[in-house]
N, C-alpha and C positions, 0 to 999 in steps of 0.2 A: 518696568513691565516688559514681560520677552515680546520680542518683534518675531510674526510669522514669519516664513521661508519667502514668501509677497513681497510682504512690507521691504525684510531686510533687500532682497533684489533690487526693488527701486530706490531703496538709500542707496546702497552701493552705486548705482547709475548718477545718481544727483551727487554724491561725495565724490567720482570720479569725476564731475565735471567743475569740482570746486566746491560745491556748496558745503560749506563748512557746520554750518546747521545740521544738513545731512551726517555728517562724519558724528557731529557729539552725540545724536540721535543712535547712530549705530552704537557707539561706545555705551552710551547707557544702556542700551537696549540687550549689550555683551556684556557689561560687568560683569553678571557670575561664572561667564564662560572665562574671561580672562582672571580673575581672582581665582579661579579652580586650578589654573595651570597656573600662576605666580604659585600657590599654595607649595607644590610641590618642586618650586627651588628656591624656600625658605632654609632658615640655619646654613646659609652656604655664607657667610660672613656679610651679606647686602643689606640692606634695609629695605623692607615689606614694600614701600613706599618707592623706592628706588627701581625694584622688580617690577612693580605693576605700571612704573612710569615706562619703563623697557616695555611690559609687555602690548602695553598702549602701541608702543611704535610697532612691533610685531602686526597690530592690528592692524594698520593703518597702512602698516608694506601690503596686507594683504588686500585691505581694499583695492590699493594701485594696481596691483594682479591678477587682482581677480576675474575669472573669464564667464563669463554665465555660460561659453560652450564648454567647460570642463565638465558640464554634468553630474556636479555635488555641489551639496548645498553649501552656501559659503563658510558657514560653521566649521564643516567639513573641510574645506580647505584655509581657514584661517587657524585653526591650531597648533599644526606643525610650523606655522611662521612664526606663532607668536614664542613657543617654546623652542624655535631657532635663535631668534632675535634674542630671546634669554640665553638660551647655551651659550651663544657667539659673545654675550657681554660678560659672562661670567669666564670662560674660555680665555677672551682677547684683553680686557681690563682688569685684570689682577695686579698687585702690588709689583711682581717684577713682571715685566714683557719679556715672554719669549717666545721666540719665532715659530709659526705652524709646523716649518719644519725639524728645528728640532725636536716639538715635541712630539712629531709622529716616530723620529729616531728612537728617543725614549720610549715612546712605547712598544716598539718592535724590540728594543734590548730587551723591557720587560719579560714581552715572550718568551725570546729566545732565555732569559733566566730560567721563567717556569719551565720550558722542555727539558730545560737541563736538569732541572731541578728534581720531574717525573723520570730520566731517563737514571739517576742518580738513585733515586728510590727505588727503583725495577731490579739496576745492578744492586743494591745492599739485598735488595728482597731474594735474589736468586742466588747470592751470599748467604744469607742463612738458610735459606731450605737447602743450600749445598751441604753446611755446616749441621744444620741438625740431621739431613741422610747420612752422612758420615760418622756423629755420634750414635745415633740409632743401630749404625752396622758393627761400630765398634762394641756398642753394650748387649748389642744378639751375641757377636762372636763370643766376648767376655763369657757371655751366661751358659754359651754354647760349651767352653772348655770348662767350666766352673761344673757342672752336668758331668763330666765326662772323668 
């Protein structure tokens, strides 16, 4: 059964102070908020099970965090944790580890690939419209003397 924006406030207050009652209460209360966001990082090689145990703890950061002076409602700010807490395990715990930084290297080669990539395609592009005005002026001239 969903918990009003109330209710869930004063779980939160009672989960942050321990009660653990409180906490499963909020969890029930969020299943289909966190089943909606596990949904969408299924087929990523994890198991459903495994995702929504991640996203549980997502939850649960966000309870610890949770400020009632952020001025949204906890929904609101438990989302982005829970779907962090996913990114970050599906990111960080993969078959090989590799380090943050390299893969932000790799991703900056990527780019710098693709620019080249587009600035590769601009040069061919500016190759053949070179090549076809030059054809063009040669088959006027041609038609020109062929006329004459």
């Amino acid at each position: 059964m969903p918990l009003t924006p109330d209710e869930t406030n004063v779980l939160v207050e009672q989960a942050k102070m321990g009660d653990e009652i409180a906490k499963e209460k909020l969890i029930q209360g969020n299943f289909p908020l966190i089943k909606s966001i596990v949904r969408g990082y299924q087929n990523k090689g994890v198991e459903y099970d495994d995702l929504y145990q991640i996203g549980c703890v997502g939850f649960l950061k966000a309870i610890n965090n949770f400020d009632p002076r952020y001025e949204v409602r906890f929904t609101t700010y438990a989302v982005p944790m829970i779907a962090g807490e996913i990114k970050r395990y599906l990111r960080d715990d993969g078959n090989i580890k590799v380090s943050r930084a390299i893969k932000t290297l790799g991703h900056k080669i990527r780019g710098y690939i693709d620019e080249l990539k587009k600035v590769r395609n601009y040069r061919r592009q500016k190759i053949w419209q070179k090549s076809l005005k030059l054809i063009r002026q040669t088959l006027c001239l041609h038609s020109i003397r062929r006329s004459k």
